[in-house]
Phi, psi and omega in degrees: 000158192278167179292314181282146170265108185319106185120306147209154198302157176238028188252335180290336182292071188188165166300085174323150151095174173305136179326141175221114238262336186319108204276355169289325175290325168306322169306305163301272193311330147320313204263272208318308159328296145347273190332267174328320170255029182272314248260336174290343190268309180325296202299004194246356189208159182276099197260156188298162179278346162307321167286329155301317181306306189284330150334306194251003155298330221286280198306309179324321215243184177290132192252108160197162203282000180274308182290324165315321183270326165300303187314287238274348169314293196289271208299341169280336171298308168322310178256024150282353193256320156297312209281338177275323183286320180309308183287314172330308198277293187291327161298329173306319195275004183264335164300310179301356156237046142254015167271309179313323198284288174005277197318291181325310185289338174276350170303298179298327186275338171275356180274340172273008169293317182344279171323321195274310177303330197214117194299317178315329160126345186246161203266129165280182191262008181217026197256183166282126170256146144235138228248191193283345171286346210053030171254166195253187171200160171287123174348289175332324183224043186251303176278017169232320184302333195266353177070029175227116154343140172244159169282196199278331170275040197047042158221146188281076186277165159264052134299269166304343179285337191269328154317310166322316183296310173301327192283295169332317184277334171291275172345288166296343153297289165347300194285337198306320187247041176237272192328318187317283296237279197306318184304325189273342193269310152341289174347289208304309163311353222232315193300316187284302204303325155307304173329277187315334179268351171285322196273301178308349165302300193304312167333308178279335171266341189272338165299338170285326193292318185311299169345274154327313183299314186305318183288327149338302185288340181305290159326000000 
């Protein structure tokens, strides 16, 4: 990776200007100084970018702690707000595949009926099924509760039911690594967020700290 951090400069990071003898300015050059080996540590490792972002709200703005707890304030509301649409998505998508996984297993159980209800391998539209509750239903309407075509000869084959199958297992496949997916991404959000409250803690003890010296040497 390159020495610069996509966002911020770490050559900009630093107390500009003439000695300034002030002790809010000694504070303030203490937090740039943070700033600067926050920002020499970022360009040396691929850091979330959420943490790059708040390094140059940072800079923008006054570095002080009122500002520091609005940045870092402002961007943990965010991804508290990604990190709820991320669990929101994935409880949606975990009902829809024990709805899916339902559908696959009664797919199976009526397909292995086939063979027994009809030597042919198919179902007629008035012959009996049974389902897995042990209650019963009609070809007809095995294939209308399941959303599969009967053919021109009013029967529920097992042709379509193994089409029915497939497609159901392609689909649940689909939402699963739709769930991975959200899961890394969560991760990954949860991850930034620790960043970002690790650096305004750190941000905030070297302005105390700073603090604290000063007021010391006064003494």
């Amino acid at each position: 990776m390159s020495g610069e951090t996509p966002g911020v400069d770490s050559s900009t990071i630093g107390y500009g200007g003439a000695a300034d003898d002030r002790p809010d300015a000694t504070v303030e050059s203490r937090a740039h100084a943070i700033l600067r080996e926050e920002a020499d540590r970022i360009a040396r490792r691929e850091a979330p970018i959420a943490t790059r972002e708040m390094l140059q709200a940072i800079m923008d703005a006054a570095v002080t702690p009122d500002a520091i707890l609005a940045c870092v304030g402002t961007m943990v509301r965010g991804m508290d707000a990604q990190i709820a649409s991320r669990v929101t998505g994935m409880r949606d998508s975990q009902q829809d595949a024990s709805r899916l996984t339902e559908r696959l297993e009664l797919l199976n159980h009526i397909k292995a009926q086939c063979g027994v209800i009809g030597a042919d391998g198919n179902i007629g539209g008035s012959e009996t099924v049974t389902m897995p509750d042990g209650t019963t239903r009609t070809g007809a309407q095995v294939a209308a509760e399941l959303g599969i075509p009967l053919n021109s000869d009013g029967l529920l084959t097992g042709e379509n039911l193994t089409s029915a199958i497939s497609a159901t297992q392609s689909e649940l496949q689909d939402l699963n690594s739709g769930n991975e997916l959200r899961m890394i991404e969560l991760q990954t959000i949860v991850q930034q967020r620790s960043s970002i409250l690790n650096l305004g803690t750190n941000l905030l003890k070297a302005m105390d700290d700073a603090t604290k010296n000063i007021v010391g040497n006064v003494r």
